[in-house]
C-alpha positions as CSV (number, residue, x, y, z in Angstrom):
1,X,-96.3,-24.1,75.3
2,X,-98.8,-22.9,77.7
3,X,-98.9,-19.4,76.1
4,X,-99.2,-20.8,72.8
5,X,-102.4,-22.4,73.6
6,X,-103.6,-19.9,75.4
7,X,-102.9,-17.3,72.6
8,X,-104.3,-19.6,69.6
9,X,-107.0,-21.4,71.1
10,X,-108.6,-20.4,74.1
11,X,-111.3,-17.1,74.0
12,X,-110.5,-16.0,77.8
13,X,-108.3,-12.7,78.2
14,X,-106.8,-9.8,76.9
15,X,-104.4,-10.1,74.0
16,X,-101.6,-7.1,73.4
17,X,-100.8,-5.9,69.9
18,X,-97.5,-7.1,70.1
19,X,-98.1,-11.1,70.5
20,X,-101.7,-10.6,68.6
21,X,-98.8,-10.0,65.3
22,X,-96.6,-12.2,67.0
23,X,-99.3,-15.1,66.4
24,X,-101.4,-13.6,64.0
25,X,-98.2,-14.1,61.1
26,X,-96.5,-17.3,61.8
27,X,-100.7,-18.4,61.1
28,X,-101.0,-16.3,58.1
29,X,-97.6,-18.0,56.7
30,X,-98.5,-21.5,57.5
31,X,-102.1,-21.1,55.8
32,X,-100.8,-18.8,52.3
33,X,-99.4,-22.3,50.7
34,X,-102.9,-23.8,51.2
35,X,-104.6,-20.4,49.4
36,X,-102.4,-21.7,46.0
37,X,-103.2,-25.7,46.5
38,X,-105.4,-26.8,43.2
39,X,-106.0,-30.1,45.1
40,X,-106.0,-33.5,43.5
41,X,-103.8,-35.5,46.0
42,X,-106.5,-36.3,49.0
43,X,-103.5,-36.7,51.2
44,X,-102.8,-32.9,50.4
45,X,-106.8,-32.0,50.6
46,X,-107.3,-33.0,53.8
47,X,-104.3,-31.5,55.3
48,X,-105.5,-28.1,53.6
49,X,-108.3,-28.9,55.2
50,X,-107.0,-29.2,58.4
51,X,-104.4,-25.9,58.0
52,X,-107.1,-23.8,56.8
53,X,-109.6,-24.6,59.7
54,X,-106.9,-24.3,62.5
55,X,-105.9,-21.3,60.5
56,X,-110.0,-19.6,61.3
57,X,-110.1,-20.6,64.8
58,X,-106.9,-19.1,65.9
59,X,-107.5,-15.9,63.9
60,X,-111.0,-15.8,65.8
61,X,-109.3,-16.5,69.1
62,X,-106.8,-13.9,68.4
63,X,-109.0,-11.4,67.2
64,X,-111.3,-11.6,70.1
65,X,-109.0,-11.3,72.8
66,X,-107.3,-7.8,70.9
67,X,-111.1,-6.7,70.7
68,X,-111.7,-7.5,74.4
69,X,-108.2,-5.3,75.1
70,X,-110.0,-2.8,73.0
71,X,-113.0,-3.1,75.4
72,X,-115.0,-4.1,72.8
73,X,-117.7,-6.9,73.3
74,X,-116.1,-9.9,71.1
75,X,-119.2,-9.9,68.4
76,X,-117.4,-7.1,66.7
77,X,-115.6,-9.9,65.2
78,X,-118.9,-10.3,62.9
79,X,-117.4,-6.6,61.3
80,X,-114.1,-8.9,60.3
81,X,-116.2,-10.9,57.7
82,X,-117.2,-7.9,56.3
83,X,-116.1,-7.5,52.3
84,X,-113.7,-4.7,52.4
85,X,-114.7,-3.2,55.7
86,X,-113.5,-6.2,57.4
87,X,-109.9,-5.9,56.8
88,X,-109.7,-2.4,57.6
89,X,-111.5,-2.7,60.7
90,X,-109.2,-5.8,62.1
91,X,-105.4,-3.7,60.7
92,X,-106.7,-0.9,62.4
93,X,-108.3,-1.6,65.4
94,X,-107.0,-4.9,66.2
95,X,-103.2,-4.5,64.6
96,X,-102.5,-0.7,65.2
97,X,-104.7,0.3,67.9
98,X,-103.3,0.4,71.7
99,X,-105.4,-1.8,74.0
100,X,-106.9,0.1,76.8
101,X,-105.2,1.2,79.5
102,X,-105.7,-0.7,83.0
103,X,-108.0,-3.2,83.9
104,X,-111.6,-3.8,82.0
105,X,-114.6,-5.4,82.0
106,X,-112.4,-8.3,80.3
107,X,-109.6,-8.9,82.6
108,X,-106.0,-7.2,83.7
109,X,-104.1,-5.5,81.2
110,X,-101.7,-7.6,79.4
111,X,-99.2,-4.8,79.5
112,X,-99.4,-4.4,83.5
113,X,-100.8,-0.8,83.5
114,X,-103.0,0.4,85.9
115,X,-104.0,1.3,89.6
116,X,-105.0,4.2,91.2
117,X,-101.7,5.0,92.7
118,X,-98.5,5.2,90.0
119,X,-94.7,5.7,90.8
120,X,-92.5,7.4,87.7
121,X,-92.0,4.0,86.4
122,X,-95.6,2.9,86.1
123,X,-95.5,0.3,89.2
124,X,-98.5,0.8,91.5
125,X,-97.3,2.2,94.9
126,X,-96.4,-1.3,97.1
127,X,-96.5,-3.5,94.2
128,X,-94.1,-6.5,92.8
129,X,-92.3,-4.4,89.9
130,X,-91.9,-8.5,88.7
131,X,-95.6,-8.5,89.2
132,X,-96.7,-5.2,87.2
133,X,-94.8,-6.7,84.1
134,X,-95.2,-10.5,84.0
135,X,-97.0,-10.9,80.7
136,X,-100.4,-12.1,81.0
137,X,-101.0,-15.9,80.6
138,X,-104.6,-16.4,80.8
């Protein structure tokens, strides 16, 4: 549960593309039926409500942590809102994209690369190999 939080709503960290889709379409599932509602049962309205702005604020959380694994500064995510250009921008550089390798100005990579000193299977020279790919819980 920890991760989940982490993942939908905290800003802190480095997301990889794997769990950004991971969380990015169980969200996009749960808020499609509220895109269809008409309204007129204000049981109903209010939880769109409620779906749809818990729906926003995990997409922002998500998409700033995959822009701060692209080593981007997280106001990029102003290009997201952009009418046509926005959803381009996000498949592509936040769902297709590889993260940058090794640490960054945001934090560890989430996929355990880096170091200045590499064996053949990617582990730094004297590291935990349990260490190098523990997935990155913020």
């Amino acid at each position: 549960m920890n991760n989940q939080k982490w993942a939908l709503f905290s800003f802190q960290g480095r997301m990889r593309r794997r769990d950004y889709w991971l969380y990015s379409l169980p969200v996009l599932v749960m808020v499609l039926p509220t895109l269809f509602y008409q309204g007129g049962n204000i049981v109903l309205d209010a939880l769109s409500i409620a779906i749809s702005l818990f729906a926003i604020y995990a997409s922002i959380a998500l998409n700033i942590k995959r822009l701060k694994d692209r080593n981007k500064s997280p106001w990029w995510i102003a290009v997201t809102f952009l009418p046509l250009i926005g959803p381009i921008f996000a498949l592509v550089e936040l769902g297709i994209m590889d993260g940058t390798p090794g640490p960054n100005q945001f934090g560890p990579d989430p996929k355990g690369r880096g170091g200045d000193k590499s064996d053949q299977g990617g582990n730094s020279v004297g590291e935990d190999k349990e260490k190098d790919t523990a997935v990155f819980e913020g």
